[in-house]
C-alpha positions as CSV (number, residue, x, y, z in Angstrom):
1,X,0.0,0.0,0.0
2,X,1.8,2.9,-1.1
3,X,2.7,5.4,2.0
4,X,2.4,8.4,0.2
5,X,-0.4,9.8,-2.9
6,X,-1.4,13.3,-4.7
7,X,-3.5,16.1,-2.8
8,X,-5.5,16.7,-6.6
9,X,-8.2,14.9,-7.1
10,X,-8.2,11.8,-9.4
11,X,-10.5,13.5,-11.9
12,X,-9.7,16.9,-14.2
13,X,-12.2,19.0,-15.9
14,X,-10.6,20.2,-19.1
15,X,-11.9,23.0,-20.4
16,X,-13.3,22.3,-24.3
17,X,-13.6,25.5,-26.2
18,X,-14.2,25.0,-30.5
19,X,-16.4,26.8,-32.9
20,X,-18.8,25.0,-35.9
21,X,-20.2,25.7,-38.6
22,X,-24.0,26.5,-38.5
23,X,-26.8,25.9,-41.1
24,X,-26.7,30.1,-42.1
25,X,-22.5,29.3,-42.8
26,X,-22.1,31.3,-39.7
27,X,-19.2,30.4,-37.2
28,X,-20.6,29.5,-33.5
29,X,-18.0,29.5,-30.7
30,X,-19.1,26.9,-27.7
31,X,-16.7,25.9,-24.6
32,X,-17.7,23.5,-22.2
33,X,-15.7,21.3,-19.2
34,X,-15.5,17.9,-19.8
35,X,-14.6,15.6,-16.3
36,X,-11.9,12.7,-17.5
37,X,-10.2,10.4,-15.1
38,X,-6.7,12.2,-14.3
39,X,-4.0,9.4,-15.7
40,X,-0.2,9.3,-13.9
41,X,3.1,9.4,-16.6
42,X,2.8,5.9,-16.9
43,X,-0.6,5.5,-18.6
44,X,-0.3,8.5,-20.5
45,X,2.4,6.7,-22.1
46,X,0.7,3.9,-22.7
47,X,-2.5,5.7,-24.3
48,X,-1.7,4.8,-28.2
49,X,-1.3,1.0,-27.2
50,X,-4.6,0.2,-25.2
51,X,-6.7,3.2,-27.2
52,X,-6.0,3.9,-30.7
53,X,-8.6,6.6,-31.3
54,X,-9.5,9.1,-29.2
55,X,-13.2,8.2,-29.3
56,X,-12.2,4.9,-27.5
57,X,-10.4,7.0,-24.9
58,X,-13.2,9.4,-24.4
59,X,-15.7,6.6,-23.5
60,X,-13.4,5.0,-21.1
61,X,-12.2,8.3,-19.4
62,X,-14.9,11.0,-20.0
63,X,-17.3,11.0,-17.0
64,X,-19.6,14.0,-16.6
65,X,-19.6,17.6,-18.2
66,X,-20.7,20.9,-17.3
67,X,-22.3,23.6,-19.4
68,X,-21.9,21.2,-22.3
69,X,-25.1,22.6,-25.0
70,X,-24.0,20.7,-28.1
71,X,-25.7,17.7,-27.3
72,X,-29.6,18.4,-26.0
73,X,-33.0,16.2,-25.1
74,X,-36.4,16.3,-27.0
75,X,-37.2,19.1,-24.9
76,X,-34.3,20.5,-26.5
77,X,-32.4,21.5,-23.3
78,X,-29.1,20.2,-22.8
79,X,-28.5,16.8,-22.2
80,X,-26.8,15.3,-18.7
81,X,-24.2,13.4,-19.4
82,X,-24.4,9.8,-20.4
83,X,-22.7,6.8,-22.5
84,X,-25.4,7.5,-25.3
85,X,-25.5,11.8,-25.0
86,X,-21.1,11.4,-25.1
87,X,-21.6,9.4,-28.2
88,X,-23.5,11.7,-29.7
89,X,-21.2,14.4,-28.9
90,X,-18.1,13.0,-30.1
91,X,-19.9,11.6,-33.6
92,X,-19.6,15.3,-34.4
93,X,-16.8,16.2,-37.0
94,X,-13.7,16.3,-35.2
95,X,-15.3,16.8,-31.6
96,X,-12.9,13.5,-30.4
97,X,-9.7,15.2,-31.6
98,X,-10.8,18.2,-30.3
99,X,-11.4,16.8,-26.3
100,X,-8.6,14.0,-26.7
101,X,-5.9,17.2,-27.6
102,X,-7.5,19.4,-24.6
103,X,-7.3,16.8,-22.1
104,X,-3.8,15.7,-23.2
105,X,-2.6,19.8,-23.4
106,X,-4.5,20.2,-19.4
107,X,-3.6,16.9,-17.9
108,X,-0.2,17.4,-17.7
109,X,1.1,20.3,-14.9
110,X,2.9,23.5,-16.4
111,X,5.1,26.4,-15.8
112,X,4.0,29.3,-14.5
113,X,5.9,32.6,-14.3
């Protein structure tokens, strides 16, 4: 049993900000957090090898949002988060890249000045 672990919790939110395309060819901006399981060195590592796409990674890792509006119920209010409403999310045109690169560019710590 190791002795010693991280004061951060094992979760990150990573902040997803992008912009589409809508029906009038005009360009709408949208950010939401998306929660992910926070992985050490080692599994980051390891990513390519157990999850080739970043779609497979998401629905292993991803496991809530907040202010997410892409994806929305019948009602058309925004969806809470689910295996099925995730999917739906990341089957939009390069939504999986997008998340995947934000949650690989956030997971890790940086430098501050």
């Amino acid at each position: 049993m190791p002795k010693f672990k991280l004061a951060i919790a094992d979760t990150i939110g990573v902040l997803v900000k992008g912009a589409y395309m809508d029906e009038n060819a005009a360009e709408k901006e949208f950010s939401f957090t998306l929660f992910c399981v926070r992985l050490a060195n080692e599994e980051l590592r390891q990513l390519s090898e157990k999850y080739p796409t970043a779609f497979e990674f998401l629905r292993a890792h991803a496991r809530g949002w907040k202010d997410q509006t892409l994806v929305v119920d019948e009602a058309n209010q925004p969806a809470p988060f689910s295996p099925d409403a995730l999917e739906v999310l990341l089957n939009m045109g390069g939504m999986a890249s997008l998340c995947y690169s934000a949650y690989r560019a956030q997971v890790t710590v940086t430098a501050k000045n």
